[in-house]
C-alpha positions as CSV (number, residue, x, y, z in Angstrom):
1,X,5.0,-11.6,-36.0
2,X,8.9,-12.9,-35.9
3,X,9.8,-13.8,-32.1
4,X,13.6,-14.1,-31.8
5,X,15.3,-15.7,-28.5
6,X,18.6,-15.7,-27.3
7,X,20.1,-19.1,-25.9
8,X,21.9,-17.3,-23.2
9,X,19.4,-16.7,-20.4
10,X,16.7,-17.9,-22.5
11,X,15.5,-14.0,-23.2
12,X,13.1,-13.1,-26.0
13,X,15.5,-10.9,-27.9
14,X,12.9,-9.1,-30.5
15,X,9.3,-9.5,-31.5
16,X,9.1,-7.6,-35.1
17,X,5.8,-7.3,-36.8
18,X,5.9,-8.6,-39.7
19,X,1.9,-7.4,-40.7
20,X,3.1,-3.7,-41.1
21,X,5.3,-1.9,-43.6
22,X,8.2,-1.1,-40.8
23,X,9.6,-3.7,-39.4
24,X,10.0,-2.5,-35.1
25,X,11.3,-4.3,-32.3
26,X,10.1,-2.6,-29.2
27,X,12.8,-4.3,-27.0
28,X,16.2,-3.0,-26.0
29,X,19.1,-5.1,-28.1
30,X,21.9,-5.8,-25.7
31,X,24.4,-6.7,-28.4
32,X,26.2,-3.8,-28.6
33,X,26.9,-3.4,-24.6
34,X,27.5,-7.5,-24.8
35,X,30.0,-6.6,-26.7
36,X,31.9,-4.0,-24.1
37,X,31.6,-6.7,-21.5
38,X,29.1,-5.1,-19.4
39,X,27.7,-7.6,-16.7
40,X,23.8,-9.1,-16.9
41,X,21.5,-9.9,-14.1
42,X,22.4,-13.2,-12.7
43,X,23.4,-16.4,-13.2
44,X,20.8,-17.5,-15.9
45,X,21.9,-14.3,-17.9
46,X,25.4,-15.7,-18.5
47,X,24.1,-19.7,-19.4
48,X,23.9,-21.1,-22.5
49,X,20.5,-22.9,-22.4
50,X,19.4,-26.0,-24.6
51,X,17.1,-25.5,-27.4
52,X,14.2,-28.1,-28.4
53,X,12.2,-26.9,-31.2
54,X,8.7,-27.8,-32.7
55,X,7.6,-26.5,-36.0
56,X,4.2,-28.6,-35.1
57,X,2.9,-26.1,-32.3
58,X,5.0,-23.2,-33.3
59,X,6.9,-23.1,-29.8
60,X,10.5,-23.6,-28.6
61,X,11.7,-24.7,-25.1
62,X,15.1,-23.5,-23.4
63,X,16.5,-25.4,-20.4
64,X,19.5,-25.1,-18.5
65,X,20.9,-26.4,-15.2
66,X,22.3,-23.0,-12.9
67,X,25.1,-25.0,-11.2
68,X,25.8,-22.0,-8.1
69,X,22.3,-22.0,-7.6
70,X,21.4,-25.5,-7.8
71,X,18.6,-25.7,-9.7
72,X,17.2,-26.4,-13.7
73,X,15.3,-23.9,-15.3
74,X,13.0,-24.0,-18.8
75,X,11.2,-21.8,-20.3
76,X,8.8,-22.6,-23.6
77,X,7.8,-19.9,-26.0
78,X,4.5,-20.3,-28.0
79,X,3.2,-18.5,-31.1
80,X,-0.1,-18.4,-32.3
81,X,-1.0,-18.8,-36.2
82,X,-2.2,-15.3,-37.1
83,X,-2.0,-13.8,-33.7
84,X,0.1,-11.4,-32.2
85,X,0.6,-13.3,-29.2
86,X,3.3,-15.0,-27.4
87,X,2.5,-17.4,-24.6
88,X,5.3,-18.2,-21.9
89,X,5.7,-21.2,-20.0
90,X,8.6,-20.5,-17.0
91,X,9.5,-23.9,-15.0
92,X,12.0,-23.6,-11.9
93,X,13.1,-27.0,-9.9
94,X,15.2,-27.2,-7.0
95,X,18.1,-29.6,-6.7
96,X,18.5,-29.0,-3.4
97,X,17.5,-32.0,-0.8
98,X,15.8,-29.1,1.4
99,X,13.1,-26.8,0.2
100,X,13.9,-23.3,0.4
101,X,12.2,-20.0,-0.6
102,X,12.2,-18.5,-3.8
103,X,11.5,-14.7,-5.7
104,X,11.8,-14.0,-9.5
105,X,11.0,-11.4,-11.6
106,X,9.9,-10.0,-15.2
107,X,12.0,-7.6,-16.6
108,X,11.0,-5.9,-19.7
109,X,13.4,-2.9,-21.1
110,X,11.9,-0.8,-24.1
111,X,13.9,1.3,-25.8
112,X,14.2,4.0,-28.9
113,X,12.6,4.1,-31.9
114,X,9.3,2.5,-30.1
115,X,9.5,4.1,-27.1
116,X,9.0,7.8,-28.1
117,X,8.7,11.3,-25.8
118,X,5.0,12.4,-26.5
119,X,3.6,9.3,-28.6
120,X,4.7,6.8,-26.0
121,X,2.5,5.8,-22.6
122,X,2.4,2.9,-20.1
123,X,-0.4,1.5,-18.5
124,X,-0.5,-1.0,-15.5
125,X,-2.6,-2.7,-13.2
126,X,-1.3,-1.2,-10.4
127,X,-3.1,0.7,-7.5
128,X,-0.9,2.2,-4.5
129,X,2.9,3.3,-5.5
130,X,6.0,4.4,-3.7
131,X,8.7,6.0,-4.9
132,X,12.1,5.1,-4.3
133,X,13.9,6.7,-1.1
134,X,17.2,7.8,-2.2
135,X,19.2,9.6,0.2
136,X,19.4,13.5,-0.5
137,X,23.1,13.7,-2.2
138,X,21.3,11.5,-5.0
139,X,18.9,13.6,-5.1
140,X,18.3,16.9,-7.6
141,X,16.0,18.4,-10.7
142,X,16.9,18.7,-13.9
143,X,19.4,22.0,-12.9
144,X,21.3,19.6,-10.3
145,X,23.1,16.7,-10.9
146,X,21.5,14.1,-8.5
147,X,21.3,10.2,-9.7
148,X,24.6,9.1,-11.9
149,X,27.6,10.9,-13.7
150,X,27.7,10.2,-17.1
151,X,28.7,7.8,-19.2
152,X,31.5,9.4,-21.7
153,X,30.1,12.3,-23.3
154,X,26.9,11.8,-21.6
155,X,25.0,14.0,-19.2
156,X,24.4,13.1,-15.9
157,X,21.3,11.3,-14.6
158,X,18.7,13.4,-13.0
159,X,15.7,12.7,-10.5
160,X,12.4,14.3,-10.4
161,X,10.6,12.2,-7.7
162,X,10.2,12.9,-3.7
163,X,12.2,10.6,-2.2
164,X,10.1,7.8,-0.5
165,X,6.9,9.1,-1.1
166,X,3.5,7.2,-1.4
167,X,1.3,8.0,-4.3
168,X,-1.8,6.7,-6.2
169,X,-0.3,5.8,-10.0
170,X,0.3,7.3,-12.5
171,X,0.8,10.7,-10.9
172,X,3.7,11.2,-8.8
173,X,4.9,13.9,-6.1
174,X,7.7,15.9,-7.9
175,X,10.5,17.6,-6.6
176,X,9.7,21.0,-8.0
177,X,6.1,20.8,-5.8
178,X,3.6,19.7,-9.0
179,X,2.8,16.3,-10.1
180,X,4.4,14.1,-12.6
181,X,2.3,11.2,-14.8
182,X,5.1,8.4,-14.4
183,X,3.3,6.7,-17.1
184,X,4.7,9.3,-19.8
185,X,7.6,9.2,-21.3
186,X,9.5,12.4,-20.9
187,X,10.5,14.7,-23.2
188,X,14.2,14.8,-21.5
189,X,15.9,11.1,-21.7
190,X,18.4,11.5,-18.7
191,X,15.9,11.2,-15.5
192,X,16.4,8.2,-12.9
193,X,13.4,8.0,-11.4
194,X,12.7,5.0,-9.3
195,X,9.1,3.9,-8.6
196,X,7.4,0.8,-7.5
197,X,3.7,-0.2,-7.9
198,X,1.3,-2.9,-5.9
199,X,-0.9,-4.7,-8.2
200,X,-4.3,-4.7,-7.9
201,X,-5.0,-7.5,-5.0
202,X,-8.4,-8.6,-6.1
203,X,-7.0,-9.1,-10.0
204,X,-6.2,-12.6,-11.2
205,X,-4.6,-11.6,-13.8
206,X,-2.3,-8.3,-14.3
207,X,-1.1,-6.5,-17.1
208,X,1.4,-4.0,-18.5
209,X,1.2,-2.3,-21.3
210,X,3.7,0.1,-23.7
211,X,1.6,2.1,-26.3
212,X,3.2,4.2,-29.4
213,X,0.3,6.1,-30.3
214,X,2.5,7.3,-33.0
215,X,3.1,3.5,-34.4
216,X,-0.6,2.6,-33.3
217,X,1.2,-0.7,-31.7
218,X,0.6,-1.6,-28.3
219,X,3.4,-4.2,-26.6
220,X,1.9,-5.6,-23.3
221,X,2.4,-8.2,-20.7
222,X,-0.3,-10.5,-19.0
223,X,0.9,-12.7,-16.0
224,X,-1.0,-14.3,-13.5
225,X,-0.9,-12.5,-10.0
226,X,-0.1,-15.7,-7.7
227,X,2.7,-16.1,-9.6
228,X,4.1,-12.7,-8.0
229,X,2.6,-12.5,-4.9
C-alpha cells in the first residue's frame, strides 16, 4: 500500500494498493478544483506544514504553526510492513496564555471509480440519526429542484430526506413517504441529502467503513470515541 500526503493541511491525499492488479485511490483528488481556486476548510487547509521523515518506522510527521488561530498542529502518519494500515497521530497545542474550548473533525470525501451506485455501501457505528432541517424552498424530489443550481452544465441538486427528522440508521424517512438506506449509494449522483449520526455511547472505539463489493476493498476509519465526544 502507497500512502501519499499533501504538505498543505497535512491531508492524506491517496492510499493506492499496490497488492492488486488496479492501482485505486478511494479518496477524492482536489487538484483539479485547487486549480480553479475554489476555497478549503480552514485555516490548516491553506498552510504549508513541515515534513520530518523516517524511513526507520515507516512514518512521516507534518507540523505547522496556525498564526489567526494561535496554535501549532502535527500530525504523524504510520505504515505497517505488510499491512494495509495507516495509523494517525493528531497533536493540537494552544499558544494562547488562557485555555479555551476546542472541536475538530474527520472528514473523509470518497469519490468515483471506488465509490460506485450498486457495488458501493457504508457502514458506521452509529445508533440514533437526524436528518438535516432545511427550510421547505430547499426542499424537493428528484422532479423538483430543491438543494443547489448547477454548476455549468450540471443539473441541479436534489433532496430526498424529511426535513429534521429522527431515524434509527441506515434507513431514513423519505420525501416520497418510503424509506431510504442512507448507507447506499444511489443510483442518481445529484441528491444533497444531509444526515447526522450519534455514535454508539458505550463504544470505545468507532468506526466507518466504505465497501466496493465490486472491487472487494473495504476503506475504513477507526478513532477512539473520547476523542469526539
Amino acid at each position: 500500500m502507497a500512502v501519499s500526503n499533501r504538505i498543505e493541511g497535512s491531508v492524506i491525499a491517496g492510499i493506492v494498493t499496490t497488492g492488486v492488479g488496479e492501482k485505486l485511490n478511494p479518496l477524492w483528488n482536489p487538484a483539479e478544483e485547487r486549480a480553479a481556486g475554489l476555497p478549503q476548510h480552514g485555516e490548516a487547509h491553506v498552510t504549508r506544514f513541515k515534513v520530518n521523515a523516517d524511513a526507520a518506522t515507516n512514518s512521516v510527521s507534518l507540523s505547522a504553526l496556525l498564526p489567526i488561530v494561535q496554535e501549532t498542529f502535527s500530525r504523524k502518519f504510520r505504515t505497517a510492513s505488510g499491512e494495509s494500515l495507516i495509523c494517525i497521530d493528531s497533536e493540537p497545542e494552544n499558544l494562547l496564555g488562557s485555555d479555551r474550548p476546542v472541536n475538530w473533525a474527520g472528514h473523509e470525501t470518497v469519490t468515483a471509480p471506488f465509490l460506485k451506485p450498486g457495488k458501493t455501501t457504508i457502514a458506521i457505528s452509529g445508533t440514533r440519526s437526524q436528518n438535516h432541517g432545511y427550510t421547505a424552498n430547499q426542499a424537493g424530489g428528484r422532479g423538483g429542484r430543491g438543494g443547489n443550481a448547477g454548476r455549468g452544465n450540471l443539473p441541479a441538486t436534489q433532496r430526498r430526506l424529511v426535513a429534521g427528522k429522527d431515524f434509527r440508521s441506515p434507513m431514513a424517512p423519505g420525501l416520497d413517504g418510503k424509506t431510504i438506506d442512507i448507507c447506499a449509494i444511489p443510483e442518481y449522483p445529484h441528491f444533497i441529502d444531509h444526515a447526522a449520526t450519534l455514535l454508539d455511547p458505550s463504544r470505545h472505539l468507532e468506526w466507518i467503513t466504505d465497501l466496493n463489493s465490486n472491487k472487494n476493498l473495504i476503506c475504513g476509519y477507526v478513532f477512539r470515541r473520547e476523542d469526539y465526544p
